[in-house]
VMD Tcl script that draws the C-alpha trace (Angstrom):
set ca {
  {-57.37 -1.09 88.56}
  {-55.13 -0.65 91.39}
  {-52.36 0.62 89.45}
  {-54.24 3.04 87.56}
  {-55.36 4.76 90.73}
  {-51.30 4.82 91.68}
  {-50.91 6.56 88.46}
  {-53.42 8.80 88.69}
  {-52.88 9.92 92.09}
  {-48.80 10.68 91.30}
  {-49.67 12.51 88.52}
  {-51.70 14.57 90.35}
  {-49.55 15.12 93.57}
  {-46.64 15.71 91.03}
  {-49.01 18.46 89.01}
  {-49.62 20.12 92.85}
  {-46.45 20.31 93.48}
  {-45.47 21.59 90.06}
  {-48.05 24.64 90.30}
  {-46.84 25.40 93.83}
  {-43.50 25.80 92.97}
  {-44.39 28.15 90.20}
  {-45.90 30.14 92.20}
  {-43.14 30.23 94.75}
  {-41.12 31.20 92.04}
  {-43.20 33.83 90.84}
  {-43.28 35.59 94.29}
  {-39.80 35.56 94.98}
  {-39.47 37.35 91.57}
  {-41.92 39.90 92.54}
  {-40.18 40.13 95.81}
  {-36.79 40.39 94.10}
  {-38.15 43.01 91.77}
  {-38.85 45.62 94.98}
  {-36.41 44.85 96.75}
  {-33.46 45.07 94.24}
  {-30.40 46.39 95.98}
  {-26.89 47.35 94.48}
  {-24.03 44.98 95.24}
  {-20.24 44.73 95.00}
  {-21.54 42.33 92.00}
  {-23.83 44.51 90.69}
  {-20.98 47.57 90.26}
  {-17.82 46.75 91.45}
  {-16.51 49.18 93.87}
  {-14.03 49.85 96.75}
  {-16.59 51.05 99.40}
  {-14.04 50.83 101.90}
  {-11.88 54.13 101.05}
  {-14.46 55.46 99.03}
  {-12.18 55.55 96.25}
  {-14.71 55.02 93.56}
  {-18.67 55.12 93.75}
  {-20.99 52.33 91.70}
  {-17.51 52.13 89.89}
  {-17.93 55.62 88.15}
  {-16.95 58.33 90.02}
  {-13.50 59.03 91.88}
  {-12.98 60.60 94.96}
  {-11.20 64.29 94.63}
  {-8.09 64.02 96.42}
  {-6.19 66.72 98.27}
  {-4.16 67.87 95.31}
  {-6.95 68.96 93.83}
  {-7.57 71.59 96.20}
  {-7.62 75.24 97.36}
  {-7.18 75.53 100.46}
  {-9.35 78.42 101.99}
  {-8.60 81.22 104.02}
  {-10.31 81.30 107.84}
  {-11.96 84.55 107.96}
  {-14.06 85.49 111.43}
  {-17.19 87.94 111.44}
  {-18.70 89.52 113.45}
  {-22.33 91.53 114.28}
  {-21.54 94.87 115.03}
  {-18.68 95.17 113.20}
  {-17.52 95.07 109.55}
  {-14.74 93.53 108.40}
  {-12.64 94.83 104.99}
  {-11.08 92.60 102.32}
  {-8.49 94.59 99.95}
  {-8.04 92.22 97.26}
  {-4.86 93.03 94.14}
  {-7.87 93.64 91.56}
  {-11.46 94.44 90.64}
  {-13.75 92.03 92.39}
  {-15.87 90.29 89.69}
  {-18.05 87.88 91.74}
  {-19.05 86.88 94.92}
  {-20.54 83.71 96.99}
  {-21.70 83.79 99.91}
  {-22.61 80.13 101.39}
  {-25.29 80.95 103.87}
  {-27.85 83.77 104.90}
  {-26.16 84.64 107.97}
  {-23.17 86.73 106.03}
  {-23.61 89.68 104.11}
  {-21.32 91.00 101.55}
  {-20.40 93.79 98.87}
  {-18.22 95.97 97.18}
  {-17.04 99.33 99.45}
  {-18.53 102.11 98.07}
  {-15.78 103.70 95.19}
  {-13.65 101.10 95.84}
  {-14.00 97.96 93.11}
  {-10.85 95.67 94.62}
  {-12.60 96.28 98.56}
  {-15.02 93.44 100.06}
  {-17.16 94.35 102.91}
  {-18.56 91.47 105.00}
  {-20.73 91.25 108.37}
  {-23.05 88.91 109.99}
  {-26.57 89.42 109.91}
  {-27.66 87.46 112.73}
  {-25.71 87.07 116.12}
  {-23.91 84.12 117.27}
  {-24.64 81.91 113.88}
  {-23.68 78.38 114.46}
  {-21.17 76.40 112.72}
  {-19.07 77.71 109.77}
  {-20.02 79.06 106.52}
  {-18.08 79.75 103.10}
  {-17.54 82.81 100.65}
  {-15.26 83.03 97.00}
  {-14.46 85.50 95.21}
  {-13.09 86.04 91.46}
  {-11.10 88.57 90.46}
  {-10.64 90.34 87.12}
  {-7.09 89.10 86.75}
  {-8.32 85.74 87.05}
  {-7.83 84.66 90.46}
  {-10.14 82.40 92.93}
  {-10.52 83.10 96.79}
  {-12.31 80.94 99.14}
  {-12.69 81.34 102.64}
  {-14.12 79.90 105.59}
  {-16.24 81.85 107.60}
  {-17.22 81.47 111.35}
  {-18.45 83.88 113.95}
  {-16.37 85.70 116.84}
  {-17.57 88.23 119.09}
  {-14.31 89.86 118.78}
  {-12.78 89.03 115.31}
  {-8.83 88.83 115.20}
  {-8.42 90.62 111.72}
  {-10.71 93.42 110.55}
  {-8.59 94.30 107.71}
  {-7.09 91.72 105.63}
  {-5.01 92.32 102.34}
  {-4.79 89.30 99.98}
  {-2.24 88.68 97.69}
  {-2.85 86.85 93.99}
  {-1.09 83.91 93.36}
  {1.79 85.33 91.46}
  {3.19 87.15 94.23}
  {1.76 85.68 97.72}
  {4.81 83.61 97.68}
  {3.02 80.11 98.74}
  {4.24 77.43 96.52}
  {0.94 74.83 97.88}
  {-1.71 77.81 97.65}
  {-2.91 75.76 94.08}
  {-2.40 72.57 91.98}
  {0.53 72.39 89.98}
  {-1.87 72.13 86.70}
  {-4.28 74.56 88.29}
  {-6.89 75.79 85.33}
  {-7.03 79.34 84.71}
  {-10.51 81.29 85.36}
  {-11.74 82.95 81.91}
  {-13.83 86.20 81.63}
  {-16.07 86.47 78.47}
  {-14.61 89.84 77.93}
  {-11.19 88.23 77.12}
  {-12.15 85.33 75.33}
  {-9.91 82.69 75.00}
  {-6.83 84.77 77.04}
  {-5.98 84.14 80.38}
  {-6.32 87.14 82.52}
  {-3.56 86.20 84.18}
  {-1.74 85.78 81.14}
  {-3.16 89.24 79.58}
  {-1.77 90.65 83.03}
  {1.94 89.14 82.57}
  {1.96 90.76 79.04}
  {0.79 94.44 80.34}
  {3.89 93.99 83.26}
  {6.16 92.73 80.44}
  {5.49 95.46 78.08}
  {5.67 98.00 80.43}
  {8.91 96.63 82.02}
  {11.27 96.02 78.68}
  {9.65 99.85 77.71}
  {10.99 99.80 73.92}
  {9.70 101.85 71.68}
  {8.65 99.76 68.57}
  {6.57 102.87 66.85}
  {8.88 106.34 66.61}
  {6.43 108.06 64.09}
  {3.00 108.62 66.25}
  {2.57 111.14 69.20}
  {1.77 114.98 69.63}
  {3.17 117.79 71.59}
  {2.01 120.94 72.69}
  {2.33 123.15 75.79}
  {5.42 120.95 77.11}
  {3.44 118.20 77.23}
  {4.34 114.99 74.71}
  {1.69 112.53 74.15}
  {3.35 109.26 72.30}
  {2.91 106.43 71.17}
  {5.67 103.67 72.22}
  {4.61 100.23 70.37}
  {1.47 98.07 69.43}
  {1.46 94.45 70.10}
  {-1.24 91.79 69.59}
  {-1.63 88.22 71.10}
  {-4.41 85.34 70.45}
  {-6.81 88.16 69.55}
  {-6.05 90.93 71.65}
  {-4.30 94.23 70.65}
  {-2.16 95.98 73.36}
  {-0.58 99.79 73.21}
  {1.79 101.30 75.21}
  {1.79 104.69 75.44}
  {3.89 107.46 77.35}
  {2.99 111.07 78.66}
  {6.02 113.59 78.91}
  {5.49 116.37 81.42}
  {8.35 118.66 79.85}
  {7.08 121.51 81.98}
  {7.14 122.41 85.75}
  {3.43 122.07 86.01}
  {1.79 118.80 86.71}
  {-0.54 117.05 84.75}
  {-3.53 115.93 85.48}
  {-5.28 113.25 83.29}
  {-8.87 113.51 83.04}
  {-9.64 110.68 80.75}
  {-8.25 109.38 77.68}
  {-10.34 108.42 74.18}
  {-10.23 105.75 71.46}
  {-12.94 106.43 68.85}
  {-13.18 105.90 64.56}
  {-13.71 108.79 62.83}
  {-13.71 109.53 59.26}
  {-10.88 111.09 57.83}
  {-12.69 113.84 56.05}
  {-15.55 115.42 57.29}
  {-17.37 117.80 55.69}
  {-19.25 120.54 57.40}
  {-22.25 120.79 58.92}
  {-22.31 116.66 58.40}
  {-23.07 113.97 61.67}
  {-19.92 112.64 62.66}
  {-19.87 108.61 62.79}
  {-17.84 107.76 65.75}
  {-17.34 104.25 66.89}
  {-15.87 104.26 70.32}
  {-13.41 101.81 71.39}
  {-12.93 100.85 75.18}
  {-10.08 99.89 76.73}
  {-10.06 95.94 78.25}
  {-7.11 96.54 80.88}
  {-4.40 99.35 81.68}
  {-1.57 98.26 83.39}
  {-0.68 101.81 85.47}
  {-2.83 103.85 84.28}
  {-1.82 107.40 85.14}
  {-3.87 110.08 86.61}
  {-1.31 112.28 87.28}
  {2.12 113.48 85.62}
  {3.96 115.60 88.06}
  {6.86 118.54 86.34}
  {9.74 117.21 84.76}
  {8.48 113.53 84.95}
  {6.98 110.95 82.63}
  {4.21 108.20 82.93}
  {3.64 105.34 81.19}
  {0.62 102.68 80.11}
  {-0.01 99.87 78.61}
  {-3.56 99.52 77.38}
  {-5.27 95.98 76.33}
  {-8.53 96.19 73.72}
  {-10.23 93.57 71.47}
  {-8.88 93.17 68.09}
  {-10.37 95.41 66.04}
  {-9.28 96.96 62.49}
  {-9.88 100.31 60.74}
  {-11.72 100.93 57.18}
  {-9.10 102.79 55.07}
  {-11.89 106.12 54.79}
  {-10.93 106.32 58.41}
  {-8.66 106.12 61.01}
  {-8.22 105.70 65.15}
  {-8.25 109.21 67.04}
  {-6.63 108.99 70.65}
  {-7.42 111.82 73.03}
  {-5.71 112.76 76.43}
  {-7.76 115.90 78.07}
  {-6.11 117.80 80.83}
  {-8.62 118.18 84.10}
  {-9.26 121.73 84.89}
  {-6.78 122.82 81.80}
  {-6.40 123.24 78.41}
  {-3.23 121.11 77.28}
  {-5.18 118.59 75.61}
  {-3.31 116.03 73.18}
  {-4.11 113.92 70.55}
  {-2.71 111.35 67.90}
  {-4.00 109.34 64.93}
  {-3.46 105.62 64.27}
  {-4.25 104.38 60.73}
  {-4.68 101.13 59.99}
  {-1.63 100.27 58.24}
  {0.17 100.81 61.68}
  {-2.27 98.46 63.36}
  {-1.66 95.45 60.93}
  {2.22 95.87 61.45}
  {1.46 95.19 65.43}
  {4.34 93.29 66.86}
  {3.45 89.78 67.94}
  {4.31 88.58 71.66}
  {6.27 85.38 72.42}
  {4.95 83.72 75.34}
  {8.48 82.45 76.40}
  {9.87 85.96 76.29}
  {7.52 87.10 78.84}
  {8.90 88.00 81.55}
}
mol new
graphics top color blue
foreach p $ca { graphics top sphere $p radius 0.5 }
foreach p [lrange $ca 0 end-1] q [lrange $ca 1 end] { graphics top cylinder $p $q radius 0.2 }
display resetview
């Protein structure tokens, strides 16, 4: 009888003991559950240098970057940014600048402060349509050193650290899959070697020779270089130019279907032909072809005159476009 109480009471210390380590158990799950924290076991990582985070991101390292300009501002003053080309886009990093194109001007950047005194530093980029990225820092002076800055792009600033050595290029949707600043080494190129690749299209009239020197075309995009001949002692002054599709019989008293084409990029683009001199441009346009019942009309109209010149392209002379080596640019 004796015994059996023994073994009664053991088996039910040993079933108490049982159920209250259960529960301990279950509460230091629960506990574990909301309190769950991220170890060096969990991800491995080197938190130390911050080289990598949870073991899935690395740290940017200084070859990576650009390194910005320091630009002051100011109140009551403004403070002008000539860039080498037509701004695209700006950022401004706070509310305390305030930024924009100078009126008529497309490559100028106007910046000021809009509140006095604004603590700390701020940043601003810029793109450009030839491509090229800008950053600055920005902090405020009551007198700034610089009012008027002039940048230079990154062909010709002469700074060999301005960018990574395998720096991406900045694309505009306009240009597709060309580099701008690629579509920019090909105008200068072009215009440079000057050959004439096309002897059989141009005009003349009034001492004034309208030609055209050569059509090229590179990973989509056509470019034609054309020349303007001021043969007589009175200058020339270009009012605008026109590419348009016309058909190449039109009957009277019938609409004329037009398609205008617009140029992408000229590369000195001339506004003005002075006596006994000659101008040249290089013009960059989408690829584009021409129906055979028509044909590309190119118009140069004289400002305040009436020595207008034109030419006609057909298509047969656009297919036979030259193609550009990359390694012969120069």
């Amino acid at each position: 009888m004796n015994m059996k109480k023994v073994i009664m009471m053991f088996a039910l210390m040993t079933g108490t003991i049982s159920a209250f380590a259960q529960n301990a158990d279950s509460t230091s799950v629960g506990s574990d559950n909301t309190e769950l924290v991220l170890t060096k076991e969990v991800y491995p990582q080197k938190e130390a240098d911050g080289d990598l985070y949870h073991g899935l991101t690395r740290k940017l390292t200084f070859d990576r970057m650009i390194p910005p300009h320091g630009l002051e501002v100011t109140y009551g003053k403004t403070v002008h940014i000539l860039f080498p080309s037509e701004v695209r886009y700006v950022d401004l990093g706070s509310p305390d600048l305030i930024a924009g194109k100078a009126d008529g001007a497309e490559n100028v950047i106007r910046v000021k402060a809009t509140v006095r005194n604004f603590p700390g530093e701020t940043n601003m980029s810029v793109i450009t349509e030839d491509g090229s990225f800008y950053t600055f820092n920005v902090k405020y002076a009551d007198e700034p050193l610089l009012l008027n800055v002039e940048m230079c792009d990154f062909i010709h600033d002469g700074e060999a650290v301005n960018r990574p050595n395998n720096a991406q290029e900045i694309y505009l949707q306009e240009l597709g899959s060309e580099s701008p600043m690629l579509v920019r080494l090909i105008m200068k190129s072009i215009h440079k070697q000057n050959k004439r690749e096309v002897k059989h299209i141009g005009c003349k009239r009034f001492g004034i020779q309208y030609l055209l020197k050569g059509i090229y075309t590179h990973n989509g995009l056509l470019y034609f270089h054309t020349e303007i001949k001021n043969r007589s002692n009175v200058p020339f002054d270009v009012d605008y130019i026109t590419w348009k599709i016309v058909d190449k019989k039109v009957a009277k008293r019938t609409a004329v279907q037009e398609q205008v084409i617009l140029p992408l990029r000229a590369q000195n683009y001339a506004t003005l032909v002075p006596g006994k001199k000659s101008e040249r441009t290089v013009f960059t346009m989408a690829k584009f072809t021409i129906p055979d019942d028509k044909c590309l009309v190119v118009e140069l109209n004289e400002k305040n005159g009436g020595r207008h010149q034109s030419f006609v392209i057909e298509n047969e002379d656009l297919v036979r476009a030259s193609t550009i080596n990359e390694l012969q640019v120069r």
